[in-house]
Biopython code that builds the backbone (N, CA, C, O; Angstrom):
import numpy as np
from Bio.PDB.StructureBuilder import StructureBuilder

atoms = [
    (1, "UNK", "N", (75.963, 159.319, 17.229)),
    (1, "UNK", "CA", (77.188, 160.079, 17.273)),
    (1, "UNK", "C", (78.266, 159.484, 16.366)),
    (1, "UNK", "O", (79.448, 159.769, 16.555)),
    (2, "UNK", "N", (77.879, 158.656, 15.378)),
    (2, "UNK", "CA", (78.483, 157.907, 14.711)),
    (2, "UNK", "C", (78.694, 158.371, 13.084)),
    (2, "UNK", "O", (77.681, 158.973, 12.727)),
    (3, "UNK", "N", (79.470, 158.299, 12.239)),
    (3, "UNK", "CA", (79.461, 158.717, 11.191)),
    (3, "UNK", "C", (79.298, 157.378, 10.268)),
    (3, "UNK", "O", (80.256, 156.665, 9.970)),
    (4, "UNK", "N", (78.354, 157.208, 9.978)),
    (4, "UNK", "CA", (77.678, 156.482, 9.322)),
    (4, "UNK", "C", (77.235, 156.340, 7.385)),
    (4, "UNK", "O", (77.062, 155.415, 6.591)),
    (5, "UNK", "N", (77.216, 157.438, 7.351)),
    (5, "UNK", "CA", (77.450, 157.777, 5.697)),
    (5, "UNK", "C", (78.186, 158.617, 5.101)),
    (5, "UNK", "O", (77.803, 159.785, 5.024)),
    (6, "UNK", "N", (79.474, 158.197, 4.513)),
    (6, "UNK", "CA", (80.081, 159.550, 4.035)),
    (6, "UNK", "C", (80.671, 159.184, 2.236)),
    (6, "UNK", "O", (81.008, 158.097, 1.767)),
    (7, "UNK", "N", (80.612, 160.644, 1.512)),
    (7, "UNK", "CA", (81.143, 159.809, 0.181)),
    (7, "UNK", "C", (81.627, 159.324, -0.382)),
    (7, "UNK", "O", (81.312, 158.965, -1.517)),
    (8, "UNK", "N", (82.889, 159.058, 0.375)),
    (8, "UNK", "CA", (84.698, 158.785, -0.107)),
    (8, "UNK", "C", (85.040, 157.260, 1.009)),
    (8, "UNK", "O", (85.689, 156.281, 0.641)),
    (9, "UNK", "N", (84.553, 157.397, 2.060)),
    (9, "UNK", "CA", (85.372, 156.233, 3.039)),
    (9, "UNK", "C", (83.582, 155.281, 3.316)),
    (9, "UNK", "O", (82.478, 155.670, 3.698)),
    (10, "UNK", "N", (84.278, 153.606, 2.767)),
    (10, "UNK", "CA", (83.119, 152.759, 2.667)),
    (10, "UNK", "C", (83.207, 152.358, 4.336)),
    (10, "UNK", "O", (84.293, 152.552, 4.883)),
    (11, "UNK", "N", (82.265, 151.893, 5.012)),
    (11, "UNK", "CA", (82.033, 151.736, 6.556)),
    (11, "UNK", "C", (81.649, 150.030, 6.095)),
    (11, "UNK", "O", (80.605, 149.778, 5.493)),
    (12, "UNK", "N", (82.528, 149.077, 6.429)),
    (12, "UNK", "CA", (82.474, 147.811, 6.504)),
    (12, "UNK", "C", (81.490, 147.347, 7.891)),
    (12, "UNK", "O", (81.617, 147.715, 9.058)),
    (13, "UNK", "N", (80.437, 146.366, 7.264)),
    (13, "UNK", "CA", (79.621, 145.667, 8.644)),
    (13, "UNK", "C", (80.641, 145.280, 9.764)),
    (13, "UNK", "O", (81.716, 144.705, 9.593)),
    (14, "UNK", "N", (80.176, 145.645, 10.772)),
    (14, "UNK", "CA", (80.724, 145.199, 11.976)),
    (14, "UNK", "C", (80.069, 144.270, 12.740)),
    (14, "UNK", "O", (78.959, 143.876, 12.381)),
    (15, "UNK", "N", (80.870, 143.638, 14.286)),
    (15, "UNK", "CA", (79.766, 143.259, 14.920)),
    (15, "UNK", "C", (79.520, 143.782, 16.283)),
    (15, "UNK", "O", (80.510, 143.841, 17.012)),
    (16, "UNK", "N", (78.326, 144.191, 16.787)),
    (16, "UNK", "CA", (78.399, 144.595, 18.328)),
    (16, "UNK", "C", (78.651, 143.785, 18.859)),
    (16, "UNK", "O", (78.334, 142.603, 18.721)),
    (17, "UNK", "N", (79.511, 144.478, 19.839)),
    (17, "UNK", "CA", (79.633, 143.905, 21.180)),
    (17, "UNK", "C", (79.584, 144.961, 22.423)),
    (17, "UNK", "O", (79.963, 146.127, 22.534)),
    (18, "UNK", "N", (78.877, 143.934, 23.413)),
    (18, "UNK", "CA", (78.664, 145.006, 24.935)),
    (18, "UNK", "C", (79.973, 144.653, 25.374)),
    (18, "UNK", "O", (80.828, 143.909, 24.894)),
    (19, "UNK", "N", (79.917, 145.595, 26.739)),
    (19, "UNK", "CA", (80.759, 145.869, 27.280)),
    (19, "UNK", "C", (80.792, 146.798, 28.849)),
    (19, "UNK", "O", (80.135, 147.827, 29.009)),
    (20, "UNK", "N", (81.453, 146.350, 29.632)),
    (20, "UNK", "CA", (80.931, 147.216, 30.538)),
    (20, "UNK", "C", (81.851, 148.607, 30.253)),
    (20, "UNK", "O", (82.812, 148.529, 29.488)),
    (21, "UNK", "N", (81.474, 149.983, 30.964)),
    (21, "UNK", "CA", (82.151, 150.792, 31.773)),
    (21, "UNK", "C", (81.470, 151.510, 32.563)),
    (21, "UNK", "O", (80.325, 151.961, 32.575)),
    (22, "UNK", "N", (82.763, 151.557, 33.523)),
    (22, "UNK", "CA", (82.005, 151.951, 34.636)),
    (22, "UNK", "C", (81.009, 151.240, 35.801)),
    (22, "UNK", "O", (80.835, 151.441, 37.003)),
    (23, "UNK", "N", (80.577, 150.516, 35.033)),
    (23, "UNK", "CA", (79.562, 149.217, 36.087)),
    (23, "UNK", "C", (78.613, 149.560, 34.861)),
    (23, "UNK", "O", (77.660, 148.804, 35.053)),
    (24, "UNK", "N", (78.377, 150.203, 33.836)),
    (24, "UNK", "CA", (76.949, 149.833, 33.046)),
    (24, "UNK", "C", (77.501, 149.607, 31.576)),
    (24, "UNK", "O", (78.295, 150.236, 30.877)),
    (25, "UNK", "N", (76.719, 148.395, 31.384)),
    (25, "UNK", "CA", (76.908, 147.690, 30.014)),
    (25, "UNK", "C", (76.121, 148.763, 28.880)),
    (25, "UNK", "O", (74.934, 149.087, 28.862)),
    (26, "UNK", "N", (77.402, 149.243, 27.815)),
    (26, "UNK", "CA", (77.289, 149.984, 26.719)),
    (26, "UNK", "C", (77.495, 149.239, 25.939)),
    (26, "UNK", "O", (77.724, 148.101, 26.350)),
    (27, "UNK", "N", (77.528, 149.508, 24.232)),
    (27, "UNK", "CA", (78.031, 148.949, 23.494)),
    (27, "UNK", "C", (79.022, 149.641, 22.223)),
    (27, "UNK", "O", (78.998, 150.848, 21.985)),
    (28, "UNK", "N", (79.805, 148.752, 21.535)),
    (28, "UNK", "CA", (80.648, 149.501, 20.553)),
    (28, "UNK", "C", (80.629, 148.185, 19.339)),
    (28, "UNK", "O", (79.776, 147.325, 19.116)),
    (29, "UNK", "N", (82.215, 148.519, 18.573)),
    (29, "UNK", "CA", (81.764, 147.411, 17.580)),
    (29, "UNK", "C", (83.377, 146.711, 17.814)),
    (29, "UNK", "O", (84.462, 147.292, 17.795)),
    (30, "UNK", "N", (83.101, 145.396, 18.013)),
    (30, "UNK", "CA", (84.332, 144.789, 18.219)),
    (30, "UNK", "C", (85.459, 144.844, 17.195)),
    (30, "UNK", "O", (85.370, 144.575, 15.997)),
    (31, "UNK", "N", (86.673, 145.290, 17.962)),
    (31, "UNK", "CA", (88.239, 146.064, 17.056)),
    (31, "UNK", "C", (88.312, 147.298, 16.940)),
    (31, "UNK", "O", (89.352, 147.867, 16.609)),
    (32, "UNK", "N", (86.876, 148.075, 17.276)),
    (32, "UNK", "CA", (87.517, 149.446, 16.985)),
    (32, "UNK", "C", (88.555, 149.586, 18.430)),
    (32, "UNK", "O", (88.843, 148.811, 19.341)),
    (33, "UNK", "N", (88.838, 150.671, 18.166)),
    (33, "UNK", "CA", (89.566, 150.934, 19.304)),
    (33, "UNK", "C", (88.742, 151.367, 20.850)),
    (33, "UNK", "O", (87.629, 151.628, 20.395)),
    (34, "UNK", "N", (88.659, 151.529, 21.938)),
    (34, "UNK", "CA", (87.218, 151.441, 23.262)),
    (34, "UNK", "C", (87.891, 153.057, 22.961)),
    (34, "UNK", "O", (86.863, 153.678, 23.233)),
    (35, "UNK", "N", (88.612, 153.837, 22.697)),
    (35, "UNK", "CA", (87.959, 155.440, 22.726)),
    (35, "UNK", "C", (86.814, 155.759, 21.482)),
    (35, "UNK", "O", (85.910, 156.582, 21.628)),
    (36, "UNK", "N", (86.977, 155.134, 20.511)),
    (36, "UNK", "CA", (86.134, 155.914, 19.955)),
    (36, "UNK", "C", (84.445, 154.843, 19.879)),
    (36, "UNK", "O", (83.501, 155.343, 19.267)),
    (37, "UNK", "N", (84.308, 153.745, 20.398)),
    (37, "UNK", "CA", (83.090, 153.395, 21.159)),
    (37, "UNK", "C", (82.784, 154.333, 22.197)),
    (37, "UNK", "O", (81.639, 154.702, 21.937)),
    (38, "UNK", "N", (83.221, 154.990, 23.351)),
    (38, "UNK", "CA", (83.095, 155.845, 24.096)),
    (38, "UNK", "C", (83.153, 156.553, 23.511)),
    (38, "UNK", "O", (82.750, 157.333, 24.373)),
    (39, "UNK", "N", (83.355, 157.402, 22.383)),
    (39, "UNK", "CA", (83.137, 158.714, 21.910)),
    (39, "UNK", "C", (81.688, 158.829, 21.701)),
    (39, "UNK", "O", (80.988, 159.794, 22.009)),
    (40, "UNK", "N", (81.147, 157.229, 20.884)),
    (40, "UNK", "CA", (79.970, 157.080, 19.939)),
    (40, "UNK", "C", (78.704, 157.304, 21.188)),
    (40, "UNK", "O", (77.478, 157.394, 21.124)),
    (41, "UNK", "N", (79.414, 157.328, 21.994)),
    (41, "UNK", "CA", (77.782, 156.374, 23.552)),
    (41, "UNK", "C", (77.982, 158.278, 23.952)),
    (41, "UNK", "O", (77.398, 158.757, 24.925)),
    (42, "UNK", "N", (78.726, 158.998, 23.183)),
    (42, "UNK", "CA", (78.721, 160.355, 24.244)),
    (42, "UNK", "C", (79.382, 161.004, 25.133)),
    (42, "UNK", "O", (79.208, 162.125, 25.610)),
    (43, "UNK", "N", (80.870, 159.479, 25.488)),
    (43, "UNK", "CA", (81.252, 160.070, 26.793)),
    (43, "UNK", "C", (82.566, 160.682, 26.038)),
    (43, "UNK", "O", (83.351, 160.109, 25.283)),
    (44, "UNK", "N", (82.548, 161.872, 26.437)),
    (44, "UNK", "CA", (84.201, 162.434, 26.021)),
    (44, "UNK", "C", (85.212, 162.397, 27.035)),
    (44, "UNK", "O", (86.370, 162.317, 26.626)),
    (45, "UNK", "N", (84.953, 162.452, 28.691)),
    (45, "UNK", "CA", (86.055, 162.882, 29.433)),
    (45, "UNK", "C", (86.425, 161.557, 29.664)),
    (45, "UNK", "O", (85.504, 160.869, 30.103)),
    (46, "UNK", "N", (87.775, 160.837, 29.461)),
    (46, "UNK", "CA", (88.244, 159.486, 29.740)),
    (46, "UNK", "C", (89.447, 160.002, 30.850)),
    (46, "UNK", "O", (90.230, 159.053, 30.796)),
    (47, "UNK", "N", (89.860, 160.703, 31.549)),
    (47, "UNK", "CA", (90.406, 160.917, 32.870)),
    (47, "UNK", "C", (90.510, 162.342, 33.562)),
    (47, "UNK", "O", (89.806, 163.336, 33.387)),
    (48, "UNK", "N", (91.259, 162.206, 34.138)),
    (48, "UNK", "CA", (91.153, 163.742, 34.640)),
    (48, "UNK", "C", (92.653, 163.952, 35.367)),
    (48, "UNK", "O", (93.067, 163.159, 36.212)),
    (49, "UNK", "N", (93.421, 165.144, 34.916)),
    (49, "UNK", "CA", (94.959, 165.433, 35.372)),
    (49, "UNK", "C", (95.274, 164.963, 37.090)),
    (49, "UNK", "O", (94.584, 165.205, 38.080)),
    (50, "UNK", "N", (96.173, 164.446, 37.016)),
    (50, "UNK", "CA", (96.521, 164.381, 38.410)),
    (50, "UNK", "C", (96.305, 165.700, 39.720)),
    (50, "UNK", "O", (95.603, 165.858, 40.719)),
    (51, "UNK", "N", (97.184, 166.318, 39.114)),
    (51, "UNK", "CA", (97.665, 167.437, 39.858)),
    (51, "UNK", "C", (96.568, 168.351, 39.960)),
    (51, "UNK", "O", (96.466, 168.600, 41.161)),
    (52, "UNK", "N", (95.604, 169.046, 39.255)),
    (52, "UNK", "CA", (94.679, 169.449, 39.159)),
    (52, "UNK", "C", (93.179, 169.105, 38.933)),
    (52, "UNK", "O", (92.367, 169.976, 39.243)),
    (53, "UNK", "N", (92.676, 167.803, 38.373)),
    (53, "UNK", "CA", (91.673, 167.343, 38.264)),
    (53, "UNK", "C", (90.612, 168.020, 37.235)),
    (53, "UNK", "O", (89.435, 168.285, 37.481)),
    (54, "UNK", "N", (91.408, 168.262, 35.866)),
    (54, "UNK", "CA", (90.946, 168.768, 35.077)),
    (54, "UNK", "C", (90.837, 167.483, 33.781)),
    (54, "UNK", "O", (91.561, 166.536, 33.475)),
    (55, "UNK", "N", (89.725, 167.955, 33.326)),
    (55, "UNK", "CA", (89.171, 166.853, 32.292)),
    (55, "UNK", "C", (90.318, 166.678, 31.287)),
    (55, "UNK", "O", (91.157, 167.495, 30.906)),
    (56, "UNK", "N", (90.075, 165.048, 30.877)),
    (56, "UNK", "CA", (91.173, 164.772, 29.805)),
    (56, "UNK", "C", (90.161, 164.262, 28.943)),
    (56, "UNK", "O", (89.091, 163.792, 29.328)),
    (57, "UNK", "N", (90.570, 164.381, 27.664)),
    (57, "UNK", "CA", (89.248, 163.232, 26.758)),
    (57, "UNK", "C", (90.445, 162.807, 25.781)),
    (57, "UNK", "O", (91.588, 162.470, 26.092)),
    (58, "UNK", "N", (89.665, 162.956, 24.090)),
    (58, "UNK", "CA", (90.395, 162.248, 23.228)),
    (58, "UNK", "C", (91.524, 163.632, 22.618)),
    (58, "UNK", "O", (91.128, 164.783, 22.434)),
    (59, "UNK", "N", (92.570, 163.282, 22.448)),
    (59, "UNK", "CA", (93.745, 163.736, 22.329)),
    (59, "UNK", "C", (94.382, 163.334, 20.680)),
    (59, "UNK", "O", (93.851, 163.556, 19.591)),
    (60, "UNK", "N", (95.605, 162.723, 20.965)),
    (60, "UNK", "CA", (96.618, 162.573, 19.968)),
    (60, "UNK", "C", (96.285, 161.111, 19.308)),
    (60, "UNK", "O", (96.919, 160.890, 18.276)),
    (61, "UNK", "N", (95.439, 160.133, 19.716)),
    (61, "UNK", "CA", (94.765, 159.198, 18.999)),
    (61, "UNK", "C", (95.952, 157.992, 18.211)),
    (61, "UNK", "O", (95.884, 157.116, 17.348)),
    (62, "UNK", "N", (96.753, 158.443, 18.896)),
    (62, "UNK", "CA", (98.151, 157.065, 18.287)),
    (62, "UNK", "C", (99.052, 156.820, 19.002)),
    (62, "UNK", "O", (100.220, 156.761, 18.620)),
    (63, "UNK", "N", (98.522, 156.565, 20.604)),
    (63, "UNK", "CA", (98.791, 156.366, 21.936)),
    (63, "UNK", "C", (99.963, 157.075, 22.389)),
    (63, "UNK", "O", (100.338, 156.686, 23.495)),
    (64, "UNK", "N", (100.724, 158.083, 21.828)),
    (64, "UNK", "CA", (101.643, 158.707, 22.265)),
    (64, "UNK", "C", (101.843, 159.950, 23.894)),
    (64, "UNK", "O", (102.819, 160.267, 24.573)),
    (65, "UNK", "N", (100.001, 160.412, 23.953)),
    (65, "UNK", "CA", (100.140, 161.232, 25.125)),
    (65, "UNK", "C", (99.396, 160.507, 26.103)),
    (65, "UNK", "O", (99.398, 159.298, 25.869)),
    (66, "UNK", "N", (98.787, 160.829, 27.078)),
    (66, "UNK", "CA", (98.200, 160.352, 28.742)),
    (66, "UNK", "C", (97.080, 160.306, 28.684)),
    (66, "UNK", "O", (96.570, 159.308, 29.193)),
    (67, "UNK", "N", (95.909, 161.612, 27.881)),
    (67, "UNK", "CA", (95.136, 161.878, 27.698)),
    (67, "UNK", "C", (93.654, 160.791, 27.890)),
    (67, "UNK", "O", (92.485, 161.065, 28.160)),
    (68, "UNK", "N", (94.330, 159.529, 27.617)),
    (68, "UNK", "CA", (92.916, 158.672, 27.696)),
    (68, "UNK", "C", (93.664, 157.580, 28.367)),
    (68, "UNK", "O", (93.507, 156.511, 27.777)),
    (69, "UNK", "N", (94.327, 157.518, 29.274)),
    (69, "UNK", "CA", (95.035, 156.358, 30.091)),
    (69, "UNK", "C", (93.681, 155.886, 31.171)),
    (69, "UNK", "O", (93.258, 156.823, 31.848)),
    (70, "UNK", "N", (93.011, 154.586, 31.372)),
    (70, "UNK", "CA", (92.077, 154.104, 31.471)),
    (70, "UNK", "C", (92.615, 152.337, 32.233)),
    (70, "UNK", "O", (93.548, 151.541, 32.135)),
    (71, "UNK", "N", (91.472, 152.470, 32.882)),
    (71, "UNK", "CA", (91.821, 150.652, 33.445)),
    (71, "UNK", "C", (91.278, 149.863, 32.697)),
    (71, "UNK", "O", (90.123, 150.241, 32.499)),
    (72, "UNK", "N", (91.561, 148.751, 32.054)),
    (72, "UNK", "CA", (90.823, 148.367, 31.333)),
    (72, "UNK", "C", (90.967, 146.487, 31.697)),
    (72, "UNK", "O", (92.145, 146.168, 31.537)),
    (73, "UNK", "N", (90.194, 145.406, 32.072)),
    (73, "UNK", "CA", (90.232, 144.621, 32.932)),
    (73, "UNK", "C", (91.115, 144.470, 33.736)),
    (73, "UNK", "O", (92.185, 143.878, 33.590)),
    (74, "UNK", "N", (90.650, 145.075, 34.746)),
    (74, "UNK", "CA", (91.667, 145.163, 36.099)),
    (74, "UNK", "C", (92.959, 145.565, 35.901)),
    (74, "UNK", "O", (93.634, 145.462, 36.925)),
    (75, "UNK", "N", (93.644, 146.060, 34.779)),
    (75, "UNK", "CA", (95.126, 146.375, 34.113)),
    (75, "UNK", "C", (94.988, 148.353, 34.179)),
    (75, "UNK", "O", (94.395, 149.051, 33.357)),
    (76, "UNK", "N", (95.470, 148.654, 34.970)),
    (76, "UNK", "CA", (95.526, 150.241, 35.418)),
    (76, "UNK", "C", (96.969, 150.692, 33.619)),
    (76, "UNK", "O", (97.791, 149.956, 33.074)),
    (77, "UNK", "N", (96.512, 152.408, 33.289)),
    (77, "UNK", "CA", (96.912, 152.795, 32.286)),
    (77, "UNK", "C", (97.351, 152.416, 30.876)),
    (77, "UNK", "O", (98.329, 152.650, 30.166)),
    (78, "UNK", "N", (96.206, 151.727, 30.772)),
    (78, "UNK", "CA", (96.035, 151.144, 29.121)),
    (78, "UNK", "C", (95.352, 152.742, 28.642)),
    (78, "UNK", "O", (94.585, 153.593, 29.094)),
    (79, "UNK", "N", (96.170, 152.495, 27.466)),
    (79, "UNK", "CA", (95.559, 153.934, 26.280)),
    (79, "UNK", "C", (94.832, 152.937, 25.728)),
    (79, "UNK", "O", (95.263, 151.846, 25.355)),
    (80, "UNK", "N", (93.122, 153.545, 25.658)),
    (80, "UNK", "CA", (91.982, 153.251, 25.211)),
    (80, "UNK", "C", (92.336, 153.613, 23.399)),
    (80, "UNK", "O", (92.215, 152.783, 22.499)),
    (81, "UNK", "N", (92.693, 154.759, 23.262)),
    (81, "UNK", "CA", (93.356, 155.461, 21.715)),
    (81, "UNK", "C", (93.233, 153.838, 21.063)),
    (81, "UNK", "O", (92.401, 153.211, 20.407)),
    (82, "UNK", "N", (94.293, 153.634, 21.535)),
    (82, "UNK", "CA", (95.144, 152.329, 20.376)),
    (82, "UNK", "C", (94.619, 151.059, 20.807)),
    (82, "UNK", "O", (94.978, 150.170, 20.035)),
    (83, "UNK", "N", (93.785, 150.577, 21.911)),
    (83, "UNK", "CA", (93.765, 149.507, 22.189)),
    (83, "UNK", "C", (92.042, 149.076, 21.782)),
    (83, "UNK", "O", (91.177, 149.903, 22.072)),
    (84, "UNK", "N", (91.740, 148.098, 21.283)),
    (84, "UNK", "CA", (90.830, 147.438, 20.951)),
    (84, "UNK", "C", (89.719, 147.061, 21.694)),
    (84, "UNK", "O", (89.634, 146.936, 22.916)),
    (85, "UNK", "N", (88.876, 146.892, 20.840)),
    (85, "UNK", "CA", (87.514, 146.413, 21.840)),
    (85, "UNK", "C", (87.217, 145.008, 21.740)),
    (85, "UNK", "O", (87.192, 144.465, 20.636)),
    (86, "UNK", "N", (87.017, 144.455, 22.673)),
    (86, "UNK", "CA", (86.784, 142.710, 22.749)),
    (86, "UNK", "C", (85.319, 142.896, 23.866)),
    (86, "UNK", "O", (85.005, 143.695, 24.749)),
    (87, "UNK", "N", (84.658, 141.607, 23.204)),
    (87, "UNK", "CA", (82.874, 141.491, 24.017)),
    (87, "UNK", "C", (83.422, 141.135, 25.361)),
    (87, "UNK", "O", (84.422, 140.438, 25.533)),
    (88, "UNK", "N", (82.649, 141.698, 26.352)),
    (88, "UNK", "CA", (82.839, 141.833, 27.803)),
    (88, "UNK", "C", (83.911, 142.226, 28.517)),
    (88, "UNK", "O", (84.203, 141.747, 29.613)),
    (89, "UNK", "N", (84.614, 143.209, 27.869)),
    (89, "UNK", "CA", (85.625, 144.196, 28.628)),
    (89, "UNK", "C", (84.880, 145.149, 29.861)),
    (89, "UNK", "O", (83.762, 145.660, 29.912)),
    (90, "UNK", "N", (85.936, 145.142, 30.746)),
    (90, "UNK", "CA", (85.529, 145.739, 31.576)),
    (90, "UNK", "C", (86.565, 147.087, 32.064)),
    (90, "UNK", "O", (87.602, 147.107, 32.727)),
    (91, "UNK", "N", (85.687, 148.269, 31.346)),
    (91, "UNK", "CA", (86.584, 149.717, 31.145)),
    (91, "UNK", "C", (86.277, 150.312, 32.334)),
    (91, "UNK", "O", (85.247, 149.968, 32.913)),
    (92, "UNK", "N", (87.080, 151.246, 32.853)),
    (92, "UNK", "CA", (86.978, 151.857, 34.338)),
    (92, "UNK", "C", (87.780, 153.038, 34.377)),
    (92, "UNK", "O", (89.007, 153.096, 34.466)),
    (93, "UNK", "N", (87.116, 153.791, 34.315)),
    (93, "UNK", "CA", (87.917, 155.535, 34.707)),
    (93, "UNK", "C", (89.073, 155.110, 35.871)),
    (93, "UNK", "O", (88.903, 154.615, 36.986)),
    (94, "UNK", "N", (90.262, 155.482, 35.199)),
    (94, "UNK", "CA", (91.363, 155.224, 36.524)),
    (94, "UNK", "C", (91.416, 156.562, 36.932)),
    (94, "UNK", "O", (91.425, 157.585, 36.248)),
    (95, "UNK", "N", (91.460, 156.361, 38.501)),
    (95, "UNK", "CA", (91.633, 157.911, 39.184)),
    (95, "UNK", "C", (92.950, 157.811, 40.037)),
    (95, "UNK", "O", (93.271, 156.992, 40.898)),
    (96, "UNK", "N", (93.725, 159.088, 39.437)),
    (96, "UNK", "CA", (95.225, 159.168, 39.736)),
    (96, "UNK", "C", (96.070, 158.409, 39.014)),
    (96, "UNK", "O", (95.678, 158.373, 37.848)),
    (97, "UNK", "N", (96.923, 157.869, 39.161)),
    (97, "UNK", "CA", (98.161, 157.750, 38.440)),
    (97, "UNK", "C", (97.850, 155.992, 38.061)),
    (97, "UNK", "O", (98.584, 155.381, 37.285)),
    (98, "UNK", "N", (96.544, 155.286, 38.814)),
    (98, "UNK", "CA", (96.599, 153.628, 38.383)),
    (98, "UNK", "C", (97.814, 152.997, 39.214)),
    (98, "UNK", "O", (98.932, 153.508, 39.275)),
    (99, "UNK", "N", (97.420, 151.787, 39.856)),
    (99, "UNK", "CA", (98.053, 151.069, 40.699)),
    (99, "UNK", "C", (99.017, 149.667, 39.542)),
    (99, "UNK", "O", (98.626, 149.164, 38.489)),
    (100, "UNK", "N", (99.600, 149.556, 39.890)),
    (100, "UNK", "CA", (100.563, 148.426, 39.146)),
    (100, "UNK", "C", (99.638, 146.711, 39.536)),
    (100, "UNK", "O", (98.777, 146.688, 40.416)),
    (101, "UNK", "N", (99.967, 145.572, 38.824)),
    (101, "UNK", "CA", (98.895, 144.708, 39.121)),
    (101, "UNK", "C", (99.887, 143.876, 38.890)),
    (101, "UNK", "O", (100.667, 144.145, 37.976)),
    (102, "UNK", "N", (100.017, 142.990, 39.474)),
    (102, "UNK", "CA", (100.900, 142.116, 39.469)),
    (102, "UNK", "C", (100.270, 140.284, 38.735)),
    (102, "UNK", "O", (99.575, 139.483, 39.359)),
    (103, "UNK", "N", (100.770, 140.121, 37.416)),
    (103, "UNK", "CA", (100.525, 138.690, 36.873)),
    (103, "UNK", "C", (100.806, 137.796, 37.088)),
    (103, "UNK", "O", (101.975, 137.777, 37.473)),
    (104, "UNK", "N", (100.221, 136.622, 37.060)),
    (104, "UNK", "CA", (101.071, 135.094, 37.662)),
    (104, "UNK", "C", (101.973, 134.707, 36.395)),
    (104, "UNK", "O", (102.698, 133.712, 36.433)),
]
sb = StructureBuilder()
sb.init_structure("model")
sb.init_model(0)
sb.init_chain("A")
sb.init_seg("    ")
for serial, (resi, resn, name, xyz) in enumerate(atoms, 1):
    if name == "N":
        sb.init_residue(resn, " ", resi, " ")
    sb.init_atom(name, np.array(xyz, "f"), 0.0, 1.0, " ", f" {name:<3s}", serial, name[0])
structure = sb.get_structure()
């Protein structure tokens, strides 16, 4: 699901890295951003509206709307959009609005 050869934009080696979501270890390439590793593995819906429970996926892609607000190690409404992939993250569909987490 990856775009892999195209004529104009060169695709620099990367490196994999796993990762969980959900509880099962996928993989992406470390720095892209974890939406579009989750785009590549297939999954499009990254939440679902409060009020109605209607699918959200990838959106506006320069963290400005809700659309992919996600837990991402234990940290409730991180935008997946803009935020990076590091080896052994642990991504998690937040359901509802995400609880606040308090740091030492």
């Amino acid at each position: 699901m990856r775009i892999t050869k195209h004529p104009v934009i060169h695709f620099p080696e990367r490196r994999r890295v796993k990762f969980l979501f959900d509880g099962r270890e996928i993989e992406g390439f470390e720095d892209e951003p974890i939406a579009a590793a989750l785009i590549a593995q297939g999954i499009r819906v990254f939440s679902r509206s409060p009020r109605h429970g209607r699918a959200r996926g990838f959106f506006c892609a320069i963290g400005n709307c809700s659309s992919c607000l996600m837990q991402v190690d234990g940290i409730a409404n991180v935008r997946i959009c803009v935020t990076k992939l590091a080896p052994g993250m642990r991504v998690e569909t937040q359901r509802g609005r995400g609880h606040l987490v308090e740091k030492d």
